[in-house]
N, C-alpha and C positions, 0 to 999 in steps of 0.2 A: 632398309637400313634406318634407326632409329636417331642413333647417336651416333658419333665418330665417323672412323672409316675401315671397310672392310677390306681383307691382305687373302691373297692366298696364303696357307699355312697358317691360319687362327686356328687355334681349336676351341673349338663351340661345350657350353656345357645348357643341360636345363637346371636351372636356380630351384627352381620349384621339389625337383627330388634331387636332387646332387649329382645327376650322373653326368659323364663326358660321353659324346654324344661321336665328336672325331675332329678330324681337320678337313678344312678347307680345301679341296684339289683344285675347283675351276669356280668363277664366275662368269655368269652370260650377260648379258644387257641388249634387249633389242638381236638374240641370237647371234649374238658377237662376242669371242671371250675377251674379255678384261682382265685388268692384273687388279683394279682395287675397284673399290662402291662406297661412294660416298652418303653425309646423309643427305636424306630423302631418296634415296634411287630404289627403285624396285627391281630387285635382280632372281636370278638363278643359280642356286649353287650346288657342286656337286662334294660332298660329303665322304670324304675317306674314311670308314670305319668297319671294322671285322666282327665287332658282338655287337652292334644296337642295328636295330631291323624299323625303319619310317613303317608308322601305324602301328608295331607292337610296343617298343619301349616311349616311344613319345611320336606326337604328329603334328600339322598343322595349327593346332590349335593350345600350342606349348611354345611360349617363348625364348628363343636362343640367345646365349651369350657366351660374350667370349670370354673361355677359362682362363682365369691369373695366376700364376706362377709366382714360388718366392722369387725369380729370376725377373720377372718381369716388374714386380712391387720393388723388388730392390733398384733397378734400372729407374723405374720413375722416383722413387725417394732422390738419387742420384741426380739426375740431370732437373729436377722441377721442385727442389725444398719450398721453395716461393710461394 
């Protein structure tokens, strides 16, 4: 984890070609599931998605980030104008 803090239920996208990648189902840490991953933790997560396949549409070596929503943008405009 780079920045912030990881939730189950993020959904991930790769920046680099625009695609959504899926949501969040599990993180591990130390083979133990966690509910979040803060920064700097090095975790495991397991990936709910139906059309992207790890090593054909993106892999390792493609950075994840989590997809923003007008839902989401609006909620931060909302509660952080500051």
């Amino acid at each position: 984890v780079v920045e912030g803090t990881l939730y189950i239920g993020t959904p991930l996208c790769v920046p680099v070609s625009g695609v959504y990648v899926g949501k969040i189902s599990s993180i591990q840490n130390n083979h133990k599931e966690v509910k979040t991953a803060k920064k700097g933790a090095s975790v495991a997560i397991k990936i709910d998605s139906s059309e992207m396949t790890y090593g054909r549409q993106f892999d390792h070596t493609y950075g994840l980030y989590s997809k923003l929503t007008r839902d989401s943008i609006n909620s931060l405009k909302e509660h952080f104008k500051e």
